[in-house]
C-alpha positions in Angstrom: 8.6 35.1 1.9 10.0 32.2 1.9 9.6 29.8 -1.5 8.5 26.2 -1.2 8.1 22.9 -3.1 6.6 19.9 -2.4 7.3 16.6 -4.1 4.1 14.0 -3.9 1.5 16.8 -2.7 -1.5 13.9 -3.5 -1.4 11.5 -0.8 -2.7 12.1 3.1 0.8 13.8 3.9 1.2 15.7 0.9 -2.1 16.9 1.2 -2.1 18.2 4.9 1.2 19.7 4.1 -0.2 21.8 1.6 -2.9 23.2 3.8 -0.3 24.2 6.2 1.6 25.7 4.0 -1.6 27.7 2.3 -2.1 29.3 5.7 1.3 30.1 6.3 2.1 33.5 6.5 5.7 33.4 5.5 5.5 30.7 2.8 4.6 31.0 -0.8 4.2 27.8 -2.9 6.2 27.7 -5.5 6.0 24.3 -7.0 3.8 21.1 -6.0 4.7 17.9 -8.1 3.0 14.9 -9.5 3.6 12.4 -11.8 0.0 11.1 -12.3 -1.4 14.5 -12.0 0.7 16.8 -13.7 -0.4 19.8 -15.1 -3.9 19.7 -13.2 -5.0 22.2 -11.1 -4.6 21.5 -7.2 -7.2 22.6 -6.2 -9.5 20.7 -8.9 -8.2 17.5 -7.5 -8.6 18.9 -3.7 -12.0 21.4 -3.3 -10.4 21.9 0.0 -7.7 24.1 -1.1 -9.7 25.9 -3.4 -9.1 29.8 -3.3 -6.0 28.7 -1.2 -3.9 27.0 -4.4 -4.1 27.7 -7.8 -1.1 26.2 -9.0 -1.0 23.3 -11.0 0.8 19.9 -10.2 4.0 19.1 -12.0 6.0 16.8 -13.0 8.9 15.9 -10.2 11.9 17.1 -12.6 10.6 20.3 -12.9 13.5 22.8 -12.6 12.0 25.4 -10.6 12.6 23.1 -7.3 15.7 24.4 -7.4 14.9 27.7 -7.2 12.7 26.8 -3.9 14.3 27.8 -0.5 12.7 24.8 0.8 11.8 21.4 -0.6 9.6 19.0 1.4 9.1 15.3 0.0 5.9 13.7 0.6 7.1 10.5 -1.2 5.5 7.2 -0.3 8.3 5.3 2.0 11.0 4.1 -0.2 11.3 6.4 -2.7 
């Protein structure tokens, strides 16, 4: 499996990224980051990806991005 993270998972892109990821059967999410959102549950904010993510958002300097194999940004453009 391989681990994940995904910085900005609550616009369009981080959103659809997410369900991709869900469905994937060689990716586990590791980390999903927000600043506004932090520490609420992803699926609370996003019914969709209820029963598919129950992590909670966190905040973007969260250490355990570096222990992702892969880090996707889903940052608004310019940052």
């Amino acid at each position: 499996m391989i681990k994940v993270g995904v910085v900005g998972g609550t616009g369009y892109t981080g959103v659809e990224l997410l369900r991709l990821l869900a469905q994937h059967p060689g990716a586990v999410l590791e980390v999903i980051t927000s600043r506004k959102e932090t520490g609420m549950v992803v699926a609370d904010l996003f019914p969709s990806l209820r029963g598919r993510v129950d992590i909670a958002f966190t905040d973007p300097d969260n250490p355990a991005l570096r222990r992702c194999d892969a880090v996707f940004f889903a940052t608004p453009n310019g940052v």
